[in-house]
C-alpha positions as a printed NumPy array, in Angstrom:
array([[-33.492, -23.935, -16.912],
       [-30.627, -21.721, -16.551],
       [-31.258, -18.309, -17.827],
       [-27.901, -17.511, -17.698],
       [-26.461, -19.76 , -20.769],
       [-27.204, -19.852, -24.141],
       [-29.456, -22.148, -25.713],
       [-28.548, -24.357, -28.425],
       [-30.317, -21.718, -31.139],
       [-28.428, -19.136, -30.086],
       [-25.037, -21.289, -30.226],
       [-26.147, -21.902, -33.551],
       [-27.418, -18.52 , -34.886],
       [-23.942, -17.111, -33.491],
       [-21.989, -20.253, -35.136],
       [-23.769, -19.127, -38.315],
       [-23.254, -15.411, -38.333],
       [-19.591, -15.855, -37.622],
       [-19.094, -17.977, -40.702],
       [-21.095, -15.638, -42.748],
       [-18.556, -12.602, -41.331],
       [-15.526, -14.667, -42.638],
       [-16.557, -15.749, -45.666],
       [-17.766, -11.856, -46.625],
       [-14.504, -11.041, -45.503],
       [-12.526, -13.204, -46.987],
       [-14.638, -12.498, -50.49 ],
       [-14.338,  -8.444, -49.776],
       [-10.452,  -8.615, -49.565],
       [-10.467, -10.973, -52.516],
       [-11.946,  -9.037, -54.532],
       [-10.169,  -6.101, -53.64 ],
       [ -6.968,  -8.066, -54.267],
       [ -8.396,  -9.01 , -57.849],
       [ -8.947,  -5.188, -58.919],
       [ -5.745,  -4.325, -58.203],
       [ -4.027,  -7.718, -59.929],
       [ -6.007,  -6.9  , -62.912],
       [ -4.892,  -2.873, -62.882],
       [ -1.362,  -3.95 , -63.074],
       [ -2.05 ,  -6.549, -65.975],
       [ -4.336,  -3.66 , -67.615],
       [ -1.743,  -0.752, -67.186],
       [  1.092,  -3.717, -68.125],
       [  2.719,  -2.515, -64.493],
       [  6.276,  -4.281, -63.824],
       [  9.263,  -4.264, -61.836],
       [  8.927,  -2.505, -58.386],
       [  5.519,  -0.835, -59.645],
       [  3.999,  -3.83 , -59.882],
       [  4.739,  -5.262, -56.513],
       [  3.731,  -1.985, -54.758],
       [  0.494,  -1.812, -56.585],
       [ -0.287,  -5.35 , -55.063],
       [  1.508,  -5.026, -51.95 ],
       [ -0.994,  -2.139, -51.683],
       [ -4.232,  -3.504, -53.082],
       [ -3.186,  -6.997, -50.462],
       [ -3.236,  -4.584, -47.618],
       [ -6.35 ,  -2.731, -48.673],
       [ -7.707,  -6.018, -49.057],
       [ -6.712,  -7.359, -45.866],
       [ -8.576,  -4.051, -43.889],
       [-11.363,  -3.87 , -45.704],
       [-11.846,  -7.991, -44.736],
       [-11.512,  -7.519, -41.134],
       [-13.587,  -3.787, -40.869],
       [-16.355,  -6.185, -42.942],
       [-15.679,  -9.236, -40.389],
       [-15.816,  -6.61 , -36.877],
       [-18.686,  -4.846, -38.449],
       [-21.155,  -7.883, -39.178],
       [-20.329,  -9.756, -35.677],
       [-20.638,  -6.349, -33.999],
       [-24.269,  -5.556, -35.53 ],
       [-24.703,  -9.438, -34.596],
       [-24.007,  -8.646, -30.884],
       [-26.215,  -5.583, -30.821],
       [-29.135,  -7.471, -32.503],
       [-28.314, -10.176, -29.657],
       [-28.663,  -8.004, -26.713],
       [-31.682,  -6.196, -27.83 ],
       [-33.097,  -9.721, -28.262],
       [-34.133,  -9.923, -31.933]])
């Protein structure tokens, strides 16, 4: 056996964990996306106001998605190496 590759559980477990970290992202920024969509539609935003109020909750959105995808695979890799 080599000891030096993976088996096929731990090919799995990581396959798993980084579909979990996308989808969580991709939910996170969505939803962040979708409270700032709805602000302008509550506060009737238009014109320039509008777009920079989504242009901004789209970005928060987008960094909040990939600080939730590097945090998960991160604690992943730490669990890994400590062998739980």
């Amino acid at each position: 056996m080599d000891m030096g590759r993976e088996s096929r559980w731990e090919k799995d477990a990581m396959a798993v964990e980084i579909v979990f970290a996308l989808v969580t992202a991709a939910v996170l920024a969505g939803v962040i996306f979708a409270v700032a969509w709805t602000l302008t539609l509550a506060l009737d935003l238009s014109g320039s106001t509008e777009k920079g109020v989504l242009a901004g909750g789209a970005l928060l959105g987008a960094m909040a998605g990939v600080w939730r995808l590097v945090r998960v695979l991160l604690r992943f890799d730490e669990q890994r190496r400590m062998g739980h």
